[in-house]
PyMOL Python script that loads the backbone (N, CA, C, O; Angstrom):
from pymol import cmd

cmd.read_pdbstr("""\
ATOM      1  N   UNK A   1       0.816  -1.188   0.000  1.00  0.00           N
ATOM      2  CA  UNK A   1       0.000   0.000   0.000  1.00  0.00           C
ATOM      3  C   UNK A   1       0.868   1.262   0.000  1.00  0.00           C
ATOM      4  O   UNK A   1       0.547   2.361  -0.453  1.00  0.00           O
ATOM      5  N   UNK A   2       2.063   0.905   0.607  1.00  0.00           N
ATOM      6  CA  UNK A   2       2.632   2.647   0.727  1.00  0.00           C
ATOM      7  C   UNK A   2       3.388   2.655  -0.683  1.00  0.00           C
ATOM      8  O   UNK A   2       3.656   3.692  -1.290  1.00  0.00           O
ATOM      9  N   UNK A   3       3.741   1.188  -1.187  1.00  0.00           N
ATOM     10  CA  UNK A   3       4.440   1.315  -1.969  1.00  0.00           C
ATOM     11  C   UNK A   3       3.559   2.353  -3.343  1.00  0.00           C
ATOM     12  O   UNK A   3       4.089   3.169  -4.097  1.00  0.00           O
ATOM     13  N   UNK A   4       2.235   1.976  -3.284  1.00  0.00           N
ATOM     14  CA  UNK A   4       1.425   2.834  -4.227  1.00  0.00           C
ATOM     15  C   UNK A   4       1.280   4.259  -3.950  1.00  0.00           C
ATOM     16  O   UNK A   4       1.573   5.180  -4.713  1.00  0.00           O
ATOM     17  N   UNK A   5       0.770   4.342  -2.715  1.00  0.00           N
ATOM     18  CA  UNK A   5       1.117   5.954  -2.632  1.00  0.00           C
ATOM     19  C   UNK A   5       2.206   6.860  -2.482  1.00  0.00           C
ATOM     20  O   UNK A   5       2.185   8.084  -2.349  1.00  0.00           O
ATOM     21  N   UNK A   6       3.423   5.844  -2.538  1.00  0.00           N
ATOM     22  CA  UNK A   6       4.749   6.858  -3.070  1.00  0.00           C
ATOM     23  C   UNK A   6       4.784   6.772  -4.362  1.00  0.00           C
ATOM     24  O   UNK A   6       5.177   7.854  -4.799  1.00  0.00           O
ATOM     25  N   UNK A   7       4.573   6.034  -5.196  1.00  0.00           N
ATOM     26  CA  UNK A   7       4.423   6.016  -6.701  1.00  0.00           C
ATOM     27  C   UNK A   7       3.150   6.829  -7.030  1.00  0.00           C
ATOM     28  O   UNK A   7       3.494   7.541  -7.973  1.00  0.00           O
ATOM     29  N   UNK A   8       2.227   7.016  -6.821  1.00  0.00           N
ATOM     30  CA  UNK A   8       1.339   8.276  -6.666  1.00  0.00           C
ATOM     31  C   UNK A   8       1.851   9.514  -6.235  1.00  0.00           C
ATOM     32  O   UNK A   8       1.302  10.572  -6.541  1.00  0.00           O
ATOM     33  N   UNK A   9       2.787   9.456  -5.598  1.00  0.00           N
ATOM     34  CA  UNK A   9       3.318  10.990  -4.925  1.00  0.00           C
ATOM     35  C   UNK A   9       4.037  10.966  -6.026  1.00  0.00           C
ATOM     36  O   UNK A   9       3.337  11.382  -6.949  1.00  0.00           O
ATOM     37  N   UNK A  10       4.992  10.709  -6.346  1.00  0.00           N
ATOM     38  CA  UNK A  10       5.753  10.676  -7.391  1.00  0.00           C
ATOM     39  C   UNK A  10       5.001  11.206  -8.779  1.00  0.00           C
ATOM     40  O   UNK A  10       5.161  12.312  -9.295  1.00  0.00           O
ATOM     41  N   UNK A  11       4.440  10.507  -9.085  1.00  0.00           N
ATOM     42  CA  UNK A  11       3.474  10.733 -10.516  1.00  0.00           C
ATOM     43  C   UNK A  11       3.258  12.059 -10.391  1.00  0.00           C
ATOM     44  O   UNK A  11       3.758  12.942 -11.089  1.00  0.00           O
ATOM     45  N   UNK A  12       2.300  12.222  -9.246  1.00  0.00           N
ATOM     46  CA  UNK A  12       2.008  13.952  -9.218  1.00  0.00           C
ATOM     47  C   UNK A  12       2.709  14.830  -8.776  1.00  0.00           C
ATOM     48  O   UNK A  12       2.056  15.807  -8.408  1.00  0.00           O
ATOM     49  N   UNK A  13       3.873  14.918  -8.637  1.00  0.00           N
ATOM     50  CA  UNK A  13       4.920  15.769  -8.635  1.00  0.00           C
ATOM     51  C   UNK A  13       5.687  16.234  -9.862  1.00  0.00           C
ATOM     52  O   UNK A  13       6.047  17.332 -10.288  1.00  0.00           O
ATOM     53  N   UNK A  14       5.814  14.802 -10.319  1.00  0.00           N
ATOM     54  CA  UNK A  14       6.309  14.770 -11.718  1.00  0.00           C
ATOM     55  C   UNK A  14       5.261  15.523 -12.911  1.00  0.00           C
ATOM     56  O   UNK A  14       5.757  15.820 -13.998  1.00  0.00           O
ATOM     57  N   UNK A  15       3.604  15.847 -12.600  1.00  0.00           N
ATOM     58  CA  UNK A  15       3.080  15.976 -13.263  1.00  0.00           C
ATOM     59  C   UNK A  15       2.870  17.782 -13.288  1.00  0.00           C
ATOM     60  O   UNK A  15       2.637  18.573 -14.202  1.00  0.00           O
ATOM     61  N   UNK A  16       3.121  17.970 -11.532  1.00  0.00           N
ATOM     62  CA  UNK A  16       3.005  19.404 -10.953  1.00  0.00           C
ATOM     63  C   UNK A  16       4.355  20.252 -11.900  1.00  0.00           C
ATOM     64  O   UNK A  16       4.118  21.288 -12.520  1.00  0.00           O
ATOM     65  N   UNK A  17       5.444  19.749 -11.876  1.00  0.00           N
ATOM     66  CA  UNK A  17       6.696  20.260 -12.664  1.00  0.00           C
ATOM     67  C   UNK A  17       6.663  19.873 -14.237  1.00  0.00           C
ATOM     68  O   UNK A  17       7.751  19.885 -14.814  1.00  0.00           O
ATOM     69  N   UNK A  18       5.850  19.633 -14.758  1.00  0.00           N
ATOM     70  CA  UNK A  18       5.752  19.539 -16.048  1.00  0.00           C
ATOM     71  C   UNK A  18       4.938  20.646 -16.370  1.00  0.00           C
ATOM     72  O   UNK A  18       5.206  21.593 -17.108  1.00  0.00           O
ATOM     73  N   UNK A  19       3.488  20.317 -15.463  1.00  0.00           N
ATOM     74  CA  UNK A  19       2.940  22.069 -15.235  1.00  0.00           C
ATOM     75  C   UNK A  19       3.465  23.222 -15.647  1.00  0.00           C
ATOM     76  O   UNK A  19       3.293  23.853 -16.690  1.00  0.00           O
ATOM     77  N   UNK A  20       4.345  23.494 -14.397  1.00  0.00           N
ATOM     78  CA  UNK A  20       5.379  24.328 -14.204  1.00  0.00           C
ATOM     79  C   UNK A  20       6.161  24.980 -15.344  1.00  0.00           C
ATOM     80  O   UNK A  20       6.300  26.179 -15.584  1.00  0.00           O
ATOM     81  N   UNK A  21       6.768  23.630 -16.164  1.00  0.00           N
ATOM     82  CA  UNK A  21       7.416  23.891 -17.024  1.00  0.00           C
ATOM     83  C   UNK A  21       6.863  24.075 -18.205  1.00  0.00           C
ATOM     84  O   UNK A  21       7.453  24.244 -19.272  1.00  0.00           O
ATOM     85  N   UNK A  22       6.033  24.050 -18.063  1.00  0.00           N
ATOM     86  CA  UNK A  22       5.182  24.599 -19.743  1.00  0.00           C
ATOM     87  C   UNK A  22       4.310  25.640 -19.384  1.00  0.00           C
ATOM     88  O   UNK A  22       3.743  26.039 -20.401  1.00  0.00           O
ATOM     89  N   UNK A  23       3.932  26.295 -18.318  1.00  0.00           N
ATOM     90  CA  UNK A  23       3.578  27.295 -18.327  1.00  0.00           C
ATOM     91  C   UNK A  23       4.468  28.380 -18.294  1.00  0.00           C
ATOM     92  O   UNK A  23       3.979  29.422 -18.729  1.00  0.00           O
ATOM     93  N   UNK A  24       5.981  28.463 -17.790  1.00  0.00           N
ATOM     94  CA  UNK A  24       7.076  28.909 -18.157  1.00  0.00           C
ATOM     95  C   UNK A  24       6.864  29.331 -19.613  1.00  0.00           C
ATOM     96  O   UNK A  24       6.349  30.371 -20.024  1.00  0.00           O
ATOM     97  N   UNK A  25       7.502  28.035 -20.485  1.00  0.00           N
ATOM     98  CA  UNK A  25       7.597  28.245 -21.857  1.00  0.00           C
ATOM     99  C   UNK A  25       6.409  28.707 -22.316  1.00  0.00           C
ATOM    100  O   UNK A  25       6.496  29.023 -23.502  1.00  0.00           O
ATOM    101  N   UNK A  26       5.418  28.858 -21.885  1.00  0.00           N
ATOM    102  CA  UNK A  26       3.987  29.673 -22.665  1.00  0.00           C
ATOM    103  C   UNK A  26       4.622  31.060 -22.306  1.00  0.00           C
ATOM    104  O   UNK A  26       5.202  31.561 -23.269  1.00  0.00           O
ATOM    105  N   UNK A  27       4.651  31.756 -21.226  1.00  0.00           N
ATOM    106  CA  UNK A  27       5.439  32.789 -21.005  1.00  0.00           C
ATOM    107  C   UNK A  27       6.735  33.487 -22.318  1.00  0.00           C
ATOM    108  O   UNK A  27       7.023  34.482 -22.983  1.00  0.00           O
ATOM    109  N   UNK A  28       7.089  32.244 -22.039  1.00  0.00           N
ATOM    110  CA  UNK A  28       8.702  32.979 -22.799  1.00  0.00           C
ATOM    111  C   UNK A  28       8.504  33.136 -24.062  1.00  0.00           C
ATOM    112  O   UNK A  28       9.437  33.731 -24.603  1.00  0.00           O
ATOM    113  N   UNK A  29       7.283  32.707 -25.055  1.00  0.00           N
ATOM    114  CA  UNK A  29       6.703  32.187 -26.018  1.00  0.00           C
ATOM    115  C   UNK A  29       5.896  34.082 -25.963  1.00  0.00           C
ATOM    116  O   UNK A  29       6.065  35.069 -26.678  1.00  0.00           O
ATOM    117  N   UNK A  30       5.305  33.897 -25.125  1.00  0.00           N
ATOM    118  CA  UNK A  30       4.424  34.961 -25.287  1.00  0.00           C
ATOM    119  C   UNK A  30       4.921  36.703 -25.241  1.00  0.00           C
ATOM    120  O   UNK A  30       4.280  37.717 -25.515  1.00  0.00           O
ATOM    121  N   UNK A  31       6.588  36.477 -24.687  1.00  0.00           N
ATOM    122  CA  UNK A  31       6.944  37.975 -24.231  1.00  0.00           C
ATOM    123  C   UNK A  31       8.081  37.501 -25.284  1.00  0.00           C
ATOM    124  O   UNK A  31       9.133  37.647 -24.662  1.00  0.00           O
ATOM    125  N   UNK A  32       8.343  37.066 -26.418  1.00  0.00           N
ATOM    126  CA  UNK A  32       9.557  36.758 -27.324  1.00  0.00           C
ATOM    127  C   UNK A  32       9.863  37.929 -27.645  1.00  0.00           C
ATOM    128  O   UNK A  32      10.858  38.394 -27.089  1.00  0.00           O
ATOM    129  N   UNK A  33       9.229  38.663 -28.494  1.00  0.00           N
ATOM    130  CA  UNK A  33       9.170  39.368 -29.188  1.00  0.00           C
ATOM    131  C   UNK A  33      10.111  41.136 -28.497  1.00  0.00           C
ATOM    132  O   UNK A  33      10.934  41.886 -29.023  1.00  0.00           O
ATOM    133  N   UNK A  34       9.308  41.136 -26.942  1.00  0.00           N
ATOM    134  CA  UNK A  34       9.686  42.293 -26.249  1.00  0.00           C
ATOM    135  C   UNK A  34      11.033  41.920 -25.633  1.00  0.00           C
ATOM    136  O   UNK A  34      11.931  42.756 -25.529  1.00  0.00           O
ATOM    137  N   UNK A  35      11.180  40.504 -25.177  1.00  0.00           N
ATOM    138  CA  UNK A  35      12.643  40.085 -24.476  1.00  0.00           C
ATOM    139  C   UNK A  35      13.488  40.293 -25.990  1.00  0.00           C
ATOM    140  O   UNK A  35      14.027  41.347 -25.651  1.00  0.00           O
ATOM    141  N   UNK A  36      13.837  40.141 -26.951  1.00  0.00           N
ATOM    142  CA  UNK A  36      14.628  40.433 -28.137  1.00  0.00           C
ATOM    143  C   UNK A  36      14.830  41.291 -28.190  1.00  0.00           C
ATOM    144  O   UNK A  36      15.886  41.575 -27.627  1.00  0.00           O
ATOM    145  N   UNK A  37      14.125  42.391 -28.825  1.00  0.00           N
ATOM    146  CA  UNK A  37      13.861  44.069 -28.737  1.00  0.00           C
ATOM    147  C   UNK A  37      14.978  44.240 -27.369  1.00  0.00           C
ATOM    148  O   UNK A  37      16.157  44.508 -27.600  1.00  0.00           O
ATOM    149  N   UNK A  38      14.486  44.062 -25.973  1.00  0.00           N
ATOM    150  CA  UNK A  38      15.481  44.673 -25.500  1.00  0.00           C
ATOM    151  C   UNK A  38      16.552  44.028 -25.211  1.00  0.00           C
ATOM    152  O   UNK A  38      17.438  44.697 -24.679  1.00  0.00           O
ATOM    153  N   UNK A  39      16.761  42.871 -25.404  1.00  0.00           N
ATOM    154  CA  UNK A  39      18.557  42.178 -25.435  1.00  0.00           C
ATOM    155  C   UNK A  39      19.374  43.087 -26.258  1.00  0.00           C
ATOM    156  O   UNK A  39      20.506  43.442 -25.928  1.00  0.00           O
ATOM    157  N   UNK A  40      18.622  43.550 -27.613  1.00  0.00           N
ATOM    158  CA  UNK A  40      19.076  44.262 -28.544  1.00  0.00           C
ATOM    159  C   UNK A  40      19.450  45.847 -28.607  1.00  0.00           C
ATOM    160  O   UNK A  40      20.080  46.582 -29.367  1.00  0.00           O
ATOM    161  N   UNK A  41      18.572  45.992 -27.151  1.00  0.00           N
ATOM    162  CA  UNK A  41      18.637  47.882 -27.120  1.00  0.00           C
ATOM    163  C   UNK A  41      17.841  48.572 -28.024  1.00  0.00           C
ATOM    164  O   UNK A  41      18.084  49.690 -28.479  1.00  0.00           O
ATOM    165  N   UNK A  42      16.750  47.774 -28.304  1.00  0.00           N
ATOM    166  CA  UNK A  42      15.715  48.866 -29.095  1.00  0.00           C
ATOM    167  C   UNK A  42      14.931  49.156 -27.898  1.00  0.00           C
ATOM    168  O   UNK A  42      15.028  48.345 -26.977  1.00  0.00           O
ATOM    169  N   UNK A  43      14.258  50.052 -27.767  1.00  0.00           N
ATOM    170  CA  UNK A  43      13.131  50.246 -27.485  1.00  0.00           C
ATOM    171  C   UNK A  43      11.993  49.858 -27.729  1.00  0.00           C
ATOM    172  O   UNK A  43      11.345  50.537 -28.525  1.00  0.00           O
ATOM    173  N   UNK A  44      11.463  48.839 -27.230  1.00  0.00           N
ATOM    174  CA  UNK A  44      10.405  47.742 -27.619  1.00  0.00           C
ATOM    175  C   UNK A  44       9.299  48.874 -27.936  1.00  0.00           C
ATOM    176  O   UNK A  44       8.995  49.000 -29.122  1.00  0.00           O
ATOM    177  N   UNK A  45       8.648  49.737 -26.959  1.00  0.00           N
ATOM    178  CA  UNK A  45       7.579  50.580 -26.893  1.00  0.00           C
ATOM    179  C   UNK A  45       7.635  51.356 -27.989  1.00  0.00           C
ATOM    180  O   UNK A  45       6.524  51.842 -28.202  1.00  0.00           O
ATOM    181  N   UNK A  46       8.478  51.702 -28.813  1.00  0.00           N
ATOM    182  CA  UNK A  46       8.320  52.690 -29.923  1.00  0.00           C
ATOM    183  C   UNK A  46       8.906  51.731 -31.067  1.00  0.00           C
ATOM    184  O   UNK A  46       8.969  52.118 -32.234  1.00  0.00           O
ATOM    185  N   UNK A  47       9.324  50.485 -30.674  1.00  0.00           N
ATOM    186  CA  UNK A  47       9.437  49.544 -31.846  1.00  0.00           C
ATOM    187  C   UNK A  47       8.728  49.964 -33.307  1.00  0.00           C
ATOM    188  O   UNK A  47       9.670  49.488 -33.940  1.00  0.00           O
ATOM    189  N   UNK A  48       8.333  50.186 -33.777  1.00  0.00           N
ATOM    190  CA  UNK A  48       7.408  49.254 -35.353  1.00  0.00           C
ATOM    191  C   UNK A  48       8.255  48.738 -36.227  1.00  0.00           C
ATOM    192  O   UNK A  48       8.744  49.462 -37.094  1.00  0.00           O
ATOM    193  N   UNK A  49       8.597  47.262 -36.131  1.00  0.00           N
ATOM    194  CA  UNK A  49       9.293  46.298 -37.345  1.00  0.00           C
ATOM    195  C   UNK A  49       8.036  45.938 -37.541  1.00  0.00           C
ATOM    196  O   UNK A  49       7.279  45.920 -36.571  1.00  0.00           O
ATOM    197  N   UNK A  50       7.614  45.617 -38.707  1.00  0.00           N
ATOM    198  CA  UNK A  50       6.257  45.044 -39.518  1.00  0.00           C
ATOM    199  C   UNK A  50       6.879  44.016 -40.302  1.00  0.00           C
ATOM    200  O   UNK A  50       6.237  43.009 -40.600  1.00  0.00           O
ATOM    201  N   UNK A  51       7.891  44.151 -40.609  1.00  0.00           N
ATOM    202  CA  UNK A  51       8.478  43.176 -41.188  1.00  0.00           C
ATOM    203  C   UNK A  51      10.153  42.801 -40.517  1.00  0.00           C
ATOM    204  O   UNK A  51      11.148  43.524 -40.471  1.00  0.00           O
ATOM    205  N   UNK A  52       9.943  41.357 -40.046  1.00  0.00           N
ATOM    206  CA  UNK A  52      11.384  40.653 -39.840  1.00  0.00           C
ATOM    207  C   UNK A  52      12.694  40.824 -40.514  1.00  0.00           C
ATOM    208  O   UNK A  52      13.784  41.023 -39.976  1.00  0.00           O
ATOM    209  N   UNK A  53      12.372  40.699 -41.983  1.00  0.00           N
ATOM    210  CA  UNK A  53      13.068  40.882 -43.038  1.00  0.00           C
ATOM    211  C   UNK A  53      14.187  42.284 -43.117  1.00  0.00           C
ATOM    212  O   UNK A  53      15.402  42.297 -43.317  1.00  0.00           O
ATOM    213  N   UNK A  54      13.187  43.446 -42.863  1.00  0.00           N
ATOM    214  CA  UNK A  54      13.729  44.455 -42.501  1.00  0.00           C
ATOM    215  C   UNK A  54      14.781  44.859 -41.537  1.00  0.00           C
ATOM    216  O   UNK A  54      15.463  45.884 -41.559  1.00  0.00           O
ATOM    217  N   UNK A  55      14.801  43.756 -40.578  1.00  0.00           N
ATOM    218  CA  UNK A  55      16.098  44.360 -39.132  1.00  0.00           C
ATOM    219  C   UNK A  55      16.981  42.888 -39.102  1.00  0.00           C
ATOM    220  O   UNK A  55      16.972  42.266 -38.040  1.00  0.00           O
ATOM    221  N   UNK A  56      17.635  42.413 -40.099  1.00  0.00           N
ATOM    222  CA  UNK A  56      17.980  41.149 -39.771  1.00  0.00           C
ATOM    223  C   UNK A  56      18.913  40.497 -38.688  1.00  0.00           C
ATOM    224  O   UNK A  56      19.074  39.281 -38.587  1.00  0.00           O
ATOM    225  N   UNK A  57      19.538  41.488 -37.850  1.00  0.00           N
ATOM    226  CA  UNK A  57      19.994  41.004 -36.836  1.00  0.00           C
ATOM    227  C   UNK A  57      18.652  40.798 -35.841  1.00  0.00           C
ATOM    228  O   UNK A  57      18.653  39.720 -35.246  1.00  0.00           O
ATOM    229  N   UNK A  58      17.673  41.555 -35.617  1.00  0.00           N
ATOM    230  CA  UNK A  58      16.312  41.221 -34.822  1.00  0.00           C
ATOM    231  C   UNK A  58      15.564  39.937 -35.500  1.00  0.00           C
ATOM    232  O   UNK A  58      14.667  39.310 -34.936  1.00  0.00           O
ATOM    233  N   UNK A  59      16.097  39.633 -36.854  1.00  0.00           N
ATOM    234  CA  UNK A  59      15.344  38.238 -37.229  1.00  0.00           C
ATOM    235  C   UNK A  59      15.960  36.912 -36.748  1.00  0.00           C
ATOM    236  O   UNK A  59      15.338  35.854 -36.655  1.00  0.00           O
ATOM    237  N   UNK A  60      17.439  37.125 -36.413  1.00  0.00           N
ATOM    238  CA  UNK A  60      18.361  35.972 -36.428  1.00  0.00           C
ATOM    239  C   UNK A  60      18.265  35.835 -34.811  1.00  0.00           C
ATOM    240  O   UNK A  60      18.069  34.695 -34.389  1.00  0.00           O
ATOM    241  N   UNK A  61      18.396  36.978 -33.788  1.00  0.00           N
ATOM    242  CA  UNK A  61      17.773  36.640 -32.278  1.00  0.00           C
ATOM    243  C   UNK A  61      16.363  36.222 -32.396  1.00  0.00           C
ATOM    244  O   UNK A  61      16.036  35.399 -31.540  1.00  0.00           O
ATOM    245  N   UNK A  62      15.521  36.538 -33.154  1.00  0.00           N
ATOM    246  CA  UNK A  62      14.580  35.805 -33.216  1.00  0.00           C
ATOM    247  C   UNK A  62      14.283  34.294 -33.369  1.00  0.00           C
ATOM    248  O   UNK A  62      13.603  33.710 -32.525  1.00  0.00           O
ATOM    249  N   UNK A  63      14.697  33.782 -34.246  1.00  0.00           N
ATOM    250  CA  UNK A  63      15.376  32.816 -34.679  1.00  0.00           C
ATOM    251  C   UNK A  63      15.940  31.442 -33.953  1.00  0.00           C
ATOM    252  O   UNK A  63      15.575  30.282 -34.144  1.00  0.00           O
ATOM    253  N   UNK A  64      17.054  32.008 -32.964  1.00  0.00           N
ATOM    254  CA  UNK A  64      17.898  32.178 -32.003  1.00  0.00           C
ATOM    255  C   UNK A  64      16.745  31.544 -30.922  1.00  0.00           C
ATOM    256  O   UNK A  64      16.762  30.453 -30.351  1.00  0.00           O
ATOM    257  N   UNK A  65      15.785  32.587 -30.859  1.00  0.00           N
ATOM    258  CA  UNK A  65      15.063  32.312 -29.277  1.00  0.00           C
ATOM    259  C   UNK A  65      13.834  31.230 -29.587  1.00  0.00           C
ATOM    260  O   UNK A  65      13.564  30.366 -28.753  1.00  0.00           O
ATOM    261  N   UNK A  66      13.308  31.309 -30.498  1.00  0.00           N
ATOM    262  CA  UNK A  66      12.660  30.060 -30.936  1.00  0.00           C
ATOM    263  C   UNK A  66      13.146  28.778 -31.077  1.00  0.00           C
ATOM    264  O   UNK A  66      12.379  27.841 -30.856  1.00  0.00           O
ATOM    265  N   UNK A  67      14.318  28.565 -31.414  1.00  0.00           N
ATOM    266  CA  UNK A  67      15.174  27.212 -31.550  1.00  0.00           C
ATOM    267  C   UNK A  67      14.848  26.886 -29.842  1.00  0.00           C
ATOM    268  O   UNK A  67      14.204  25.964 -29.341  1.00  0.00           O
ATOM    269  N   UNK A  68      15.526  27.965 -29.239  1.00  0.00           N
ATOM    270  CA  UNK A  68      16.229  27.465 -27.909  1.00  0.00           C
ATOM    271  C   UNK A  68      14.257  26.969 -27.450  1.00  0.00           C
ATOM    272  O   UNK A  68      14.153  25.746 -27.553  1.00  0.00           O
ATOM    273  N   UNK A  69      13.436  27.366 -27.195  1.00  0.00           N
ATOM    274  CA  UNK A  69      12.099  27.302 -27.059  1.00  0.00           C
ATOM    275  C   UNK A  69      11.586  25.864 -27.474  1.00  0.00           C
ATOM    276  O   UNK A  69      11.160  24.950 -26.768  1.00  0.00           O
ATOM    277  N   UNK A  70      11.790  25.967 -29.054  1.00  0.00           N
ATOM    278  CA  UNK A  70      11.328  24.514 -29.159  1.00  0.00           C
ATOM    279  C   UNK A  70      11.613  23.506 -28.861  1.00  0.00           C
ATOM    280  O   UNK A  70      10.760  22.627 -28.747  1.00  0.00           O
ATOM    281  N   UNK A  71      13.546  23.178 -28.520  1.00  0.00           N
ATOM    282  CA  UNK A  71      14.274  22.416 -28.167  1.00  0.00           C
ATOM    283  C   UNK A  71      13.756  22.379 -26.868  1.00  0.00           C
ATOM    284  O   UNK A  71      13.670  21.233 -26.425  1.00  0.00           O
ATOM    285  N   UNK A  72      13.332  23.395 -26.011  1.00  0.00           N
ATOM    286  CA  UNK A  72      13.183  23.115 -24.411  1.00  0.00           C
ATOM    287  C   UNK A  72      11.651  22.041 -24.279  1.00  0.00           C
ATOM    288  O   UNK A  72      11.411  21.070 -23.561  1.00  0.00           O
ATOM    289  N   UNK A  73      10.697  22.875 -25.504  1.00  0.00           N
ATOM    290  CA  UNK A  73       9.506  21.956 -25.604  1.00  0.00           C
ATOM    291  C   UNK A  73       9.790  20.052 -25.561  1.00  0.00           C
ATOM    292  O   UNK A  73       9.359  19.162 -24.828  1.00  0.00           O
ATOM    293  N   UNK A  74      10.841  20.080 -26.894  1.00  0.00           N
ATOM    294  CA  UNK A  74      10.637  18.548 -27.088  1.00  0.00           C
ATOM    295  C   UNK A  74      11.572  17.641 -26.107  1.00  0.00           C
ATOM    296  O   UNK A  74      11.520  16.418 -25.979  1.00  0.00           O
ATOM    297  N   UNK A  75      12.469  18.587 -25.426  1.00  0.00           N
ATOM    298  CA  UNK A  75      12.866  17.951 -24.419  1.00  0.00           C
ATOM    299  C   UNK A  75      11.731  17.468 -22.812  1.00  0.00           C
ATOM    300  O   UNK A  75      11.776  16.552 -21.990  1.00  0.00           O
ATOM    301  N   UNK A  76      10.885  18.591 -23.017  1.00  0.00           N
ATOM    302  CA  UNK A  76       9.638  18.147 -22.099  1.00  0.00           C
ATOM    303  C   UNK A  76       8.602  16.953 -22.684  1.00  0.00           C
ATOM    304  O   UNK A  76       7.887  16.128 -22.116  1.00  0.00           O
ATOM    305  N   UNK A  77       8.809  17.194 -23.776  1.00  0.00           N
ATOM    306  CA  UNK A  77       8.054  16.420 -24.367  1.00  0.00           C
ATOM    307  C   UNK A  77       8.422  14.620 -24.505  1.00  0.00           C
ATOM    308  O   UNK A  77       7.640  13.696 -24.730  1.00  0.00           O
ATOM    309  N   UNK A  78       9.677  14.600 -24.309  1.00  0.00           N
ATOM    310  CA  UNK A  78      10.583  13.149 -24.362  1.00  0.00           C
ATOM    311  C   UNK A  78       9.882  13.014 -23.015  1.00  0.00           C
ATOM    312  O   UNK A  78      10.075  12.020 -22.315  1.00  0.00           O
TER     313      UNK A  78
END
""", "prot")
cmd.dss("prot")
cmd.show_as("cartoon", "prot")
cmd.util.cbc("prot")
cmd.orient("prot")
């Protein structure tokens, strides 16, 4: 019996930090755009790029921060 409810504790811990960790990456997912801008020293607030194409060092940190993002996904995902 205890042996099940430490394997139950377990499970949901393991399930609480998976949580965790993807609501993170929804975050980092969701503020990409403004964390770049200022790694870069623009001024996010008076930003207007409409187009990526146009600032290509802001396309390649872009780029850059999506790799690292998705890689963190499919590593949660393994």
């Amino acid at each position: 019996m205890y042996y099940f409810q430490a394997l139950d504790m377990i499970f949901v811990t393991i399930l609480h930090l998976l949580k965790t960790q993807l609501n993170i990456l929804g975050d980092a997912l969701a503020t990409i755009r403004k964390r770049v801008l200022k790694r870069l020293g623009v001024n996010y607030k008076k930003a207007e790029i409409l187009h990526d194409e146009q600032f290509p060092k802001f396309e390649k940190e872009m780029y850059k921060e999506l790799t690292h993002c998705t890689k963190h996904l499919m590593s949660l995902l393994e």
